[in-house]
PDB file of N, CA, C, O and CB in Angstrom:
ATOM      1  N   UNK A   1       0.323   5.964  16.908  1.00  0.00           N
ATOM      2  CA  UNK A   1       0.033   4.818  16.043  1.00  0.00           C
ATOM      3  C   UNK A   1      -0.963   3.880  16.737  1.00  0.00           C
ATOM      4  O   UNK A   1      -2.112   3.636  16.368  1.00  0.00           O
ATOM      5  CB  UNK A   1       1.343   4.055  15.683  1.00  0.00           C
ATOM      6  N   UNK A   2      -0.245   3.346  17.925  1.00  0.00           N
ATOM      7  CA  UNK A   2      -1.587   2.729  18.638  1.00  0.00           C
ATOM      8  C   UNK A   2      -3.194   3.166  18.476  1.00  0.00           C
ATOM      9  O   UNK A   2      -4.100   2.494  17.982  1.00  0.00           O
ATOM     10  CB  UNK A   2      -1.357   2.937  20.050  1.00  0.00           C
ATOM     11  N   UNK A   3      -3.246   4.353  18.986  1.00  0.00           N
ATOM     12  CA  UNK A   3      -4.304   5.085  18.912  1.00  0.00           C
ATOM     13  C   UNK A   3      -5.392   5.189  17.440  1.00  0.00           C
ATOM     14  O   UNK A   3      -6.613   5.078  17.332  1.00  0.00           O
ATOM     15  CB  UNK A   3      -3.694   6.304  19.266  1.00  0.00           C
ATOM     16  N   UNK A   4      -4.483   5.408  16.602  1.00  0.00           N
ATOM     17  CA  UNK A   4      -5.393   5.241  15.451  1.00  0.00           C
ATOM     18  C   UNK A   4      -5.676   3.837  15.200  1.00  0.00           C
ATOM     19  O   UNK A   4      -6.756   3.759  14.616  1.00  0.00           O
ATOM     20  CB  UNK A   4      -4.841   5.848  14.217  1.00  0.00           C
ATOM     21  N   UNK A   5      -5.030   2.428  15.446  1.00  0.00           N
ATOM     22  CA  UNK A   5      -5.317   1.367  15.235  1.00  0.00           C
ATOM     23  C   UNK A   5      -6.436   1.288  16.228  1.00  0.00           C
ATOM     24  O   UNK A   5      -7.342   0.567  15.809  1.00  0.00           O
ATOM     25  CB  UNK A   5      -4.251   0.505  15.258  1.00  0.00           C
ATOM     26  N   UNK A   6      -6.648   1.776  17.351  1.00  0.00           N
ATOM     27  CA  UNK A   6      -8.295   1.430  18.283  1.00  0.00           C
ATOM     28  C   UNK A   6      -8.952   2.304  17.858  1.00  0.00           C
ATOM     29  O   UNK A   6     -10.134   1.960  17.850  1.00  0.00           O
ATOM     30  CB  UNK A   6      -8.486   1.526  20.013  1.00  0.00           C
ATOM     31  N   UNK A   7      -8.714   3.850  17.275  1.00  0.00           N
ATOM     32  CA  UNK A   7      -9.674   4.205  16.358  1.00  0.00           C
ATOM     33  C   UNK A   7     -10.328   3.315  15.792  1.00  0.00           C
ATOM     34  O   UNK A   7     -11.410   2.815  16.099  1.00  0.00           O
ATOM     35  CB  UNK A   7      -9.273   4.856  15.509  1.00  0.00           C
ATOM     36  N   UNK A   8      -9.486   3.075  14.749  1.00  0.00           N
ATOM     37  CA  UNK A   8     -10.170   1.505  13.368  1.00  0.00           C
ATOM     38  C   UNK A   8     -10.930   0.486  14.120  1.00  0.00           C
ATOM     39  O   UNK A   8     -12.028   0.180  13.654  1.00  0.00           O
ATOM     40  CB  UNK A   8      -8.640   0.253  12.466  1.00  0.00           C
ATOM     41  N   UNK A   9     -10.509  -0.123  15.266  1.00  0.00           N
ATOM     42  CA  UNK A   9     -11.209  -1.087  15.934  1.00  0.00           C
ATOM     43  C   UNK A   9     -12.207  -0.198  16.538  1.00  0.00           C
ATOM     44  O   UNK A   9     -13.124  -0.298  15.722  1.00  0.00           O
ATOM     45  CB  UNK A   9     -10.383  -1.973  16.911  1.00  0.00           C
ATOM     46  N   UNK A  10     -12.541   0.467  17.287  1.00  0.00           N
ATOM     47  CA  UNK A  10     -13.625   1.106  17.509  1.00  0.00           C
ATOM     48  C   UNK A  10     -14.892   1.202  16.646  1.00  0.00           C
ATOM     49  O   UNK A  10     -16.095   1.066  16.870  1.00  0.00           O
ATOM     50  CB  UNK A  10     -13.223   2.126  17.689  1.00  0.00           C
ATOM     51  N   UNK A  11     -13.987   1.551  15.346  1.00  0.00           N
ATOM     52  CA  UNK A  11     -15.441   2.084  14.091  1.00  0.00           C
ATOM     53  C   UNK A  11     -15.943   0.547  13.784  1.00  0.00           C
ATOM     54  O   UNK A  11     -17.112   0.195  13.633  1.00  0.00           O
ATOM     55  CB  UNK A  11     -14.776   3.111  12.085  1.00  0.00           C
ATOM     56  N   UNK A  12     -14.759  -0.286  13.730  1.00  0.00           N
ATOM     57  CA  UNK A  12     -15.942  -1.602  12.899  1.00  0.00           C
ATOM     58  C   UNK A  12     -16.840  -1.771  14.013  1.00  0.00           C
ATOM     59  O   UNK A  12     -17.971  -1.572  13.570  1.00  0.00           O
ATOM     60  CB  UNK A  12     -15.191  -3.462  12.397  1.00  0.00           C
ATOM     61  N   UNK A  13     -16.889  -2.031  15.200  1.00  0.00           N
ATOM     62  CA  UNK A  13     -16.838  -2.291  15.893  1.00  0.00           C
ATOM     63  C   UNK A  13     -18.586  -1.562  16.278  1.00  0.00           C
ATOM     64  O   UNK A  13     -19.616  -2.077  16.712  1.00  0.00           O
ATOM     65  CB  UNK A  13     -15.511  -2.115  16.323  1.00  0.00           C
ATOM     66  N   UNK A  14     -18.294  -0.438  15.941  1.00  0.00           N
ATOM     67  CA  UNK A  14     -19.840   0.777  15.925  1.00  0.00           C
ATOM     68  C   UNK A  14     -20.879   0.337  14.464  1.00  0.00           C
ATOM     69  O   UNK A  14     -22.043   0.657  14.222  1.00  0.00           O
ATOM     70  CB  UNK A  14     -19.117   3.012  15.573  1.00  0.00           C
ATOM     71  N   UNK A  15     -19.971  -0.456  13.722  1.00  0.00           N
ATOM     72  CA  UNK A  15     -20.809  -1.311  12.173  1.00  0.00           C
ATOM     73  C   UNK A  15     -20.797  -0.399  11.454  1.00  0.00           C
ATOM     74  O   UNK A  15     -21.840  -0.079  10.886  1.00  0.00           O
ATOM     75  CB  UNK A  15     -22.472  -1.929  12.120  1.00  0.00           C
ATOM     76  N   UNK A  16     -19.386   0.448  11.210  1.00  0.00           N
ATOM     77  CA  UNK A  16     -19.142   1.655   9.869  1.00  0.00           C
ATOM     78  C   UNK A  16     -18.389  -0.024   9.200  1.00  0.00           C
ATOM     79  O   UNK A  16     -17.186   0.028   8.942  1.00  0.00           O
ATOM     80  CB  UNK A  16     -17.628   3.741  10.237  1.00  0.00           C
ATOM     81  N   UNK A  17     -18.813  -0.823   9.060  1.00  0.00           N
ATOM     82  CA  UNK A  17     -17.400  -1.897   9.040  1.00  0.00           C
ATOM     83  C   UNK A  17     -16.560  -1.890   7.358  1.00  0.00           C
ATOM     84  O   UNK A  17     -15.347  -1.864   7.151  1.00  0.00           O
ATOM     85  CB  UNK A  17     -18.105  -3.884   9.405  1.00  0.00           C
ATOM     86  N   UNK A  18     -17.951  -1.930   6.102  1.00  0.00           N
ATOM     87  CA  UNK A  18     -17.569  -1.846   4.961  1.00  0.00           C
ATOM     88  C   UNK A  18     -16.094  -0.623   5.153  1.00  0.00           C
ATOM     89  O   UNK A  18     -15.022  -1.194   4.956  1.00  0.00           O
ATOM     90  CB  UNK A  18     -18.972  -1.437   4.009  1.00  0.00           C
ATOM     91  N   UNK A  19     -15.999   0.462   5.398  1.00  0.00           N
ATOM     92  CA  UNK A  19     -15.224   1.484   4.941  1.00  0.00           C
ATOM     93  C   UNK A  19     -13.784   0.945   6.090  1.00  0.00           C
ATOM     94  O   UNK A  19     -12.640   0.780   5.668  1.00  0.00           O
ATOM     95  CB  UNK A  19     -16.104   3.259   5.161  1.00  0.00           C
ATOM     96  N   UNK A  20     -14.155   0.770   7.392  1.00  0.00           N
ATOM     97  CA  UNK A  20     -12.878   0.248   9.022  1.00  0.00           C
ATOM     98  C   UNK A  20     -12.747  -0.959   7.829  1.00  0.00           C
ATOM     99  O   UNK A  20     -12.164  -0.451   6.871  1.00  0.00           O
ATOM    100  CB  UNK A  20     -13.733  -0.408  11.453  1.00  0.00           C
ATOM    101  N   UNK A  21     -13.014  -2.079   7.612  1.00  0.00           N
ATOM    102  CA  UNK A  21     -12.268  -3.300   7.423  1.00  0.00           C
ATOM    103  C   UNK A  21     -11.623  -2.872   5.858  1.00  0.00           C
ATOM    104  O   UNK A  21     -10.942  -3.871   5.627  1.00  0.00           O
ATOM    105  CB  UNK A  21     -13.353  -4.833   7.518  1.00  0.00           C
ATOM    106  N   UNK A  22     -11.483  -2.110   4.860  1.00  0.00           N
ATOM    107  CA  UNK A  22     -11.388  -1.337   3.802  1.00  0.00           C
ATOM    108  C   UNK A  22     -10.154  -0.736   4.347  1.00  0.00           C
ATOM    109  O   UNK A  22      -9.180  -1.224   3.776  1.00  0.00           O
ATOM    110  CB  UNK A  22     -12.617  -0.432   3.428  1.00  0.00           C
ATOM    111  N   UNK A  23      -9.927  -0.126   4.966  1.00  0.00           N
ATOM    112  CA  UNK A  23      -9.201   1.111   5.864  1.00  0.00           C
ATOM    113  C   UNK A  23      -7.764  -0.035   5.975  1.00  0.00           C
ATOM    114  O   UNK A  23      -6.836  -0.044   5.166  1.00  0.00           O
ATOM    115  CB  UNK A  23     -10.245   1.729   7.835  1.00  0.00           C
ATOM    116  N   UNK A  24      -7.875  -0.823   7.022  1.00  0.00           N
ATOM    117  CA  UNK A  24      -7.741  -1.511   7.665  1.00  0.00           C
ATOM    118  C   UNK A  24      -6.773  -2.408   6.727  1.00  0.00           C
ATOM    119  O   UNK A  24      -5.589  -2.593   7.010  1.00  0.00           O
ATOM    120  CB  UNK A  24      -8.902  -1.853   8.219  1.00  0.00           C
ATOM    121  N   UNK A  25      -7.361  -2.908   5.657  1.00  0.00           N
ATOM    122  CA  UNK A  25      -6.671  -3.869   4.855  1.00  0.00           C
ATOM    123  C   UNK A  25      -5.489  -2.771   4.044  1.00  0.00           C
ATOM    124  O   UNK A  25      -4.263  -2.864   4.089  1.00  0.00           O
ATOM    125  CB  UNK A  25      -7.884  -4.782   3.735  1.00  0.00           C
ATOM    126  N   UNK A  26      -6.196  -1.894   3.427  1.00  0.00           N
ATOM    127  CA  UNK A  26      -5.504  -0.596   2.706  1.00  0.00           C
ATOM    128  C   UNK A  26      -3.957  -0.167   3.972  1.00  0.00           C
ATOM    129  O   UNK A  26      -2.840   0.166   3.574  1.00  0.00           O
ATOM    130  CB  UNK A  26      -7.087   1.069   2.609  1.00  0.00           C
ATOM    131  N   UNK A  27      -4.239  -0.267   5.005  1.00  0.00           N
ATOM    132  CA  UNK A  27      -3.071  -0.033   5.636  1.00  0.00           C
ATOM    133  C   UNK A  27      -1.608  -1.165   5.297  1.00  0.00           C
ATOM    134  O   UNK A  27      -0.396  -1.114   5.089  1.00  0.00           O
ATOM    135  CB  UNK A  27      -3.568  -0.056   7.148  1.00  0.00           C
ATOM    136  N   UNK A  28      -2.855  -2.243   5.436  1.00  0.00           N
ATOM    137  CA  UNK A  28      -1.835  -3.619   5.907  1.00  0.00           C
ATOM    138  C   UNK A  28      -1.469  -3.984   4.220  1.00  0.00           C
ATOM    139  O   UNK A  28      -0.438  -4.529   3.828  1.00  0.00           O
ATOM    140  CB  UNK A  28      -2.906  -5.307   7.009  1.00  0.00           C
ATOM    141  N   UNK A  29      -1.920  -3.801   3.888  1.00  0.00           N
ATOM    142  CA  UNK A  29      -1.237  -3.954   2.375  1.00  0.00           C
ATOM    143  C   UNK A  29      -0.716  -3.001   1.834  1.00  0.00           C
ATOM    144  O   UNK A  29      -0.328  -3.190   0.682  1.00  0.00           O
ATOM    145  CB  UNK A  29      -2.019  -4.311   1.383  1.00  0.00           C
ATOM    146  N   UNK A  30      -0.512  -1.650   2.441  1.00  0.00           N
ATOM    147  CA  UNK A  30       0.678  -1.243   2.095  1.00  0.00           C
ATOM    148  C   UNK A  30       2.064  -1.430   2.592  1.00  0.00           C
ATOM    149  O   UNK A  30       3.113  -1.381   1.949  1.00  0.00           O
ATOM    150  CB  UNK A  30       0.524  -0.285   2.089  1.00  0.00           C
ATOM    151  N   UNK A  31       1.855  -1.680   3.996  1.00  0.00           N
ATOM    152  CA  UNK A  31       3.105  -1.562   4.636  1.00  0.00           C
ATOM    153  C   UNK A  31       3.768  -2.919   4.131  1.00  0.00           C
ATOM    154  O   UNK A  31       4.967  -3.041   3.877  1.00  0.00           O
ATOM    155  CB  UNK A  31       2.985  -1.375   6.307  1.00  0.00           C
ATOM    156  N   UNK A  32       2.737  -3.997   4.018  1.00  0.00           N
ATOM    157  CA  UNK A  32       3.021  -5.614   3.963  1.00  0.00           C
ATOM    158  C   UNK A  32       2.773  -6.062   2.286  1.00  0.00           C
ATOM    159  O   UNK A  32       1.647  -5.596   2.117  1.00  0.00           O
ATOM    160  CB  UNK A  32       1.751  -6.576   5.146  1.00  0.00           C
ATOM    161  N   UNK A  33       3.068  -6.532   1.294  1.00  0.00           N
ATOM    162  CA  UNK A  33       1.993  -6.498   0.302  1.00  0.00           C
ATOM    163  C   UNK A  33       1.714  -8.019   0.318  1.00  0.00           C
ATOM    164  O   UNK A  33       2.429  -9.021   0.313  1.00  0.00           O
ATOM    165  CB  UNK A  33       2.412  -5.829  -1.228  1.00  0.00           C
ATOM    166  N   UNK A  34       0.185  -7.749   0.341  1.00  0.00           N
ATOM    167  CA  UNK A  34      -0.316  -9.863   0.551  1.00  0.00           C
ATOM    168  C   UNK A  34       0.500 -10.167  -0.668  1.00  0.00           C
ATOM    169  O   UNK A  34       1.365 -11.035  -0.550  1.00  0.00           O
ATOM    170  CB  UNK A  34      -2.582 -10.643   0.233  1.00  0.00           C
ATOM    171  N   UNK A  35       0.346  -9.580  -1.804  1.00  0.00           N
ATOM    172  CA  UNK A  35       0.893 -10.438  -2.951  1.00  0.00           C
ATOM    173  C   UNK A  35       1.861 -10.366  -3.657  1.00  0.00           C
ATOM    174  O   UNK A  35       1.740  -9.653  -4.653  1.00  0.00           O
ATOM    175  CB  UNK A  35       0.280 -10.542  -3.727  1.00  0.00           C
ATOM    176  N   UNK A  36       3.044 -10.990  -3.453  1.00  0.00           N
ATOM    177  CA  UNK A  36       4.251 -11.079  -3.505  1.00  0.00           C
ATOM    178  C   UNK A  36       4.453 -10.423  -4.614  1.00  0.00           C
ATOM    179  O   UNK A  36       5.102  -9.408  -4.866  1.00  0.00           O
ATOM    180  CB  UNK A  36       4.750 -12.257  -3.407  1.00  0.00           C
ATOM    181  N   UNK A  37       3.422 -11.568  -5.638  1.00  0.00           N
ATOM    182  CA  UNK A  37       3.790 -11.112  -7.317  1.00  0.00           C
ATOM    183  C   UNK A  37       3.486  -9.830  -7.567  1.00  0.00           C
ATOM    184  O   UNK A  37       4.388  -9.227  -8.147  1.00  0.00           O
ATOM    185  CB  UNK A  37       2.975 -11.897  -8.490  1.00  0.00           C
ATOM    186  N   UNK A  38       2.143  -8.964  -7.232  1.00  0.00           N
ATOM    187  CA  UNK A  38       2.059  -7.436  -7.138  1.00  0.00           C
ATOM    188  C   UNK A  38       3.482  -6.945  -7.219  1.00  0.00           C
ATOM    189  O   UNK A  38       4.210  -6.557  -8.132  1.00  0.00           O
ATOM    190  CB  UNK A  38       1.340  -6.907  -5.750  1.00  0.00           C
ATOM    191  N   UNK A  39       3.612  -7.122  -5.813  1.00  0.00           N
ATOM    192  CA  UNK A  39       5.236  -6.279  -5.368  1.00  0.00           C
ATOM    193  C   UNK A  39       6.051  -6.314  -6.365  1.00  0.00           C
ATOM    194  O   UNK A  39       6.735  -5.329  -6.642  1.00  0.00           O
ATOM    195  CB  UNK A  39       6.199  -6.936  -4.144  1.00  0.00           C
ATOM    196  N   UNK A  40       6.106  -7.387  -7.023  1.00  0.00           N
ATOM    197  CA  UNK A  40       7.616  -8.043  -8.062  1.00  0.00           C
ATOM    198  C   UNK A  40       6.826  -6.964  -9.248  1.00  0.00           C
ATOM    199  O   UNK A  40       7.507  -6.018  -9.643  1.00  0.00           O
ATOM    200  CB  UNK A  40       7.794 -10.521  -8.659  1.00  0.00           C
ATOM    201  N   UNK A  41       5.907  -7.065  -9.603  1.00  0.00           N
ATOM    202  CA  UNK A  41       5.351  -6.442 -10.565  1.00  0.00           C
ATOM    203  C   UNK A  41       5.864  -5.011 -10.246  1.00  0.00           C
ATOM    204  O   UNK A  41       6.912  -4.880 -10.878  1.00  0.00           O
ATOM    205  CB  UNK A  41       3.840  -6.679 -10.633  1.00  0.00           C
ATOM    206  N   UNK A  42       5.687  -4.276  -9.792  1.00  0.00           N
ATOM    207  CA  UNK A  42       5.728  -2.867  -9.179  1.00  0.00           C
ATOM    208  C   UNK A  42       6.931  -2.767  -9.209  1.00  0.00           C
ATOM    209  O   UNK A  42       7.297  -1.820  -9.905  1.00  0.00           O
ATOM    210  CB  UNK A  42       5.162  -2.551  -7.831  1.00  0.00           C
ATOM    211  N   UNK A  43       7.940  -3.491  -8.627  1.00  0.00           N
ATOM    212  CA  UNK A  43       9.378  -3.197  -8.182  1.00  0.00           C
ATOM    213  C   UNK A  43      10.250  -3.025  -9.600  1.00  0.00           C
ATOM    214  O   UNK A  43      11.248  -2.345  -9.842  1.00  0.00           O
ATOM    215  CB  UNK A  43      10.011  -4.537  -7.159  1.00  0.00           C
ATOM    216  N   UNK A  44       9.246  -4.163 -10.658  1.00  0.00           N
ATOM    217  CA  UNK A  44       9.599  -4.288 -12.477  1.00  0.00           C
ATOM    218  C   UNK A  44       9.664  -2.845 -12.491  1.00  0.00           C
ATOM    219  O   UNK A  44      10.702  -2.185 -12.540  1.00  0.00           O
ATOM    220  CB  UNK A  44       8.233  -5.072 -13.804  1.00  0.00           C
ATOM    221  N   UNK A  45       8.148  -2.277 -12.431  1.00  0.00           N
ATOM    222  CA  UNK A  45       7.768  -1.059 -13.158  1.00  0.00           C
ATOM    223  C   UNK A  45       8.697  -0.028 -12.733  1.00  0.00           C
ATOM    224  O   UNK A  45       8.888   0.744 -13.672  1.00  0.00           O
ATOM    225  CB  UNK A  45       6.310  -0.626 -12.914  1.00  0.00           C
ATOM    226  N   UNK A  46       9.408   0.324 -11.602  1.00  0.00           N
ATOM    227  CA  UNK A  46      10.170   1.389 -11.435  1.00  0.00           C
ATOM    228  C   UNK A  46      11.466   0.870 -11.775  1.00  0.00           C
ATOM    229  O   UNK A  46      12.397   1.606 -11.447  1.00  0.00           O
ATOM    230  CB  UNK A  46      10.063   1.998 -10.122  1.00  0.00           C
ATOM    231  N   UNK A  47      11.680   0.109 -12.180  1.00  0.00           N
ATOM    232  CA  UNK A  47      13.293   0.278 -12.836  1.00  0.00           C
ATOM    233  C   UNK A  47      13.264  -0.059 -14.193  1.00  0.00           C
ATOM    234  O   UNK A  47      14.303  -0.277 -14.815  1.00  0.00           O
ATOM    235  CB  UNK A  47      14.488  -0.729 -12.162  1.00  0.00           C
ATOM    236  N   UNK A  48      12.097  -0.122 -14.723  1.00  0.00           N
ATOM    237  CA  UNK A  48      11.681   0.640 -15.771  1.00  0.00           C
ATOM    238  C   UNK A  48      11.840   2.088 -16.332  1.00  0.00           C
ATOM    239  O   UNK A  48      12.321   2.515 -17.382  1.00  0.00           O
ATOM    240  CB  UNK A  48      10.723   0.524 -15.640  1.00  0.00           C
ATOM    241  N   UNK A  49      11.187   2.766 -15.109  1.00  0.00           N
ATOM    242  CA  UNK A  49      10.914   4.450 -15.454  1.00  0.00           C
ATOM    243  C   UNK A  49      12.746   4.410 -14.994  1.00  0.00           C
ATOM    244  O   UNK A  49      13.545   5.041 -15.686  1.00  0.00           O
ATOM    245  CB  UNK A  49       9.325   5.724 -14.108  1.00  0.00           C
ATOM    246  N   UNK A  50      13.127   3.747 -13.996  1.00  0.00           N
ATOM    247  CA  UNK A  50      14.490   4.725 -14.188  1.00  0.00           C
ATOM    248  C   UNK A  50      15.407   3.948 -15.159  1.00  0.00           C
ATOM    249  O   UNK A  50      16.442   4.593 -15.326  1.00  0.00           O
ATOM    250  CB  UNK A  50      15.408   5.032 -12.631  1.00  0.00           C
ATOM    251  N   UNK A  51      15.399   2.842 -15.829  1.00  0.00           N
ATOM    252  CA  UNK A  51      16.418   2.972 -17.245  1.00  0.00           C
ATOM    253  C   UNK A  51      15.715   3.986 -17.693  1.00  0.00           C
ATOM    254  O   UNK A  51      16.152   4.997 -17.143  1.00  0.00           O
ATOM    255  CB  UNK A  51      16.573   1.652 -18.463  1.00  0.00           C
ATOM    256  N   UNK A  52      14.858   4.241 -18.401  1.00  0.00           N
ATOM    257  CA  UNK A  52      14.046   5.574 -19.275  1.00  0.00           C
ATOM    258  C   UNK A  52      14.333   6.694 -19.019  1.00  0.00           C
ATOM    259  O   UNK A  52      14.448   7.440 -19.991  1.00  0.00           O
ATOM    260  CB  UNK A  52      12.661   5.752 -19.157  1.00  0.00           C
ATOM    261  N   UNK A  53      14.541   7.216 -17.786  1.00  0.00           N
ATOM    262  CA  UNK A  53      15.611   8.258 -17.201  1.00  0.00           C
ATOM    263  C   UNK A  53      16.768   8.337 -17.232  1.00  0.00           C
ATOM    264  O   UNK A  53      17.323   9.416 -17.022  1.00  0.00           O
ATOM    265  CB  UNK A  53      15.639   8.394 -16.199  1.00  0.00           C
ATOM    266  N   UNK A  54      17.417   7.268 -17.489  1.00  0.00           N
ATOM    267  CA  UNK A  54      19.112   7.220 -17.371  1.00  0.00           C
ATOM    268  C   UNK A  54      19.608   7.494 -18.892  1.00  0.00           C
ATOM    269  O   UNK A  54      20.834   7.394 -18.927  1.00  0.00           O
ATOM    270  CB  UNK A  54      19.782   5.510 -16.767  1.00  0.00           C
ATOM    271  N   UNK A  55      19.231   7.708 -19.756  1.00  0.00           N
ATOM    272  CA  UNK A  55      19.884   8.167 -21.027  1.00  0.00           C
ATOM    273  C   UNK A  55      19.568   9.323 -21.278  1.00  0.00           C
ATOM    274  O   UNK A  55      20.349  10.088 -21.845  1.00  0.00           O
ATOM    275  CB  UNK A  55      19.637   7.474 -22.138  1.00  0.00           C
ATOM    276  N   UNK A  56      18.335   9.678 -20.896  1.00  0.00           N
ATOM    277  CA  UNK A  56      18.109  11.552 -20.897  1.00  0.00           C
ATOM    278  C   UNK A  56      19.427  12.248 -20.162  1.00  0.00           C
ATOM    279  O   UNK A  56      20.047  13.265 -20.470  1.00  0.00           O
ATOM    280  CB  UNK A  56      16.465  12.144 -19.765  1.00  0.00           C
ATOM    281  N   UNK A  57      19.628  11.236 -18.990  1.00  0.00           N
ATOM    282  CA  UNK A  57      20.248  12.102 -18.219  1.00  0.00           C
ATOM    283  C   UNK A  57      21.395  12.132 -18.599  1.00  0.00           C
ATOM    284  O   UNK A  57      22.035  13.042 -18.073  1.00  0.00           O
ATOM    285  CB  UNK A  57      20.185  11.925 -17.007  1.00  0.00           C
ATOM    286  N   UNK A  58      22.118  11.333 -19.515  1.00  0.00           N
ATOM    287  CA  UNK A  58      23.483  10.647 -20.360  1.00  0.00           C
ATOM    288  C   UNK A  58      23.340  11.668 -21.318  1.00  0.00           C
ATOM    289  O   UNK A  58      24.310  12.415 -21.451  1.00  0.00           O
ATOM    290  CB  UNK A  58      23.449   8.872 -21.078  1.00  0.00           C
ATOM    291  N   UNK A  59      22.453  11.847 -21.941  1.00  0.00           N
ATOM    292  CA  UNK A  59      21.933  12.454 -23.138  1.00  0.00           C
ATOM    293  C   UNK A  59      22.720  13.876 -23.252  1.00  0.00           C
ATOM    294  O   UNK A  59      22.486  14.637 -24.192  1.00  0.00           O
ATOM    295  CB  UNK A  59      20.260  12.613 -23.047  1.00  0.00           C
TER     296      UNK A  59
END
């Protein structure tokens, strides 16, 4: 893990930067999400699909 994070710092670093600081954010907003409301949004949408599943499976 280390290693690929000085990968990433390496490349901006060489001025690939558009795609490393891209990379970079794409990591950290998955593990982290900047925006709370996203998350809440998302977390809606799958218990969504699973009521929608739970009566098939009743069914």
């Amino acid at each position: 893990m280390v290693n690929a994070l000085k990968m990433k710092k390496d490349s901006v670093n060489s001025g690939d930067n558009m795609v490393s600081i891209g990379e970079i954010r794409g990591v950290r907003s998955h593990e982290q999400p900047l925006s709370p409301v996203k998350h809440v949004a998302e977390a809606k949408e799958e218990k969504k699909e699973d009521s929608q599943e739970a009566p098939k499976l009743a069914a």
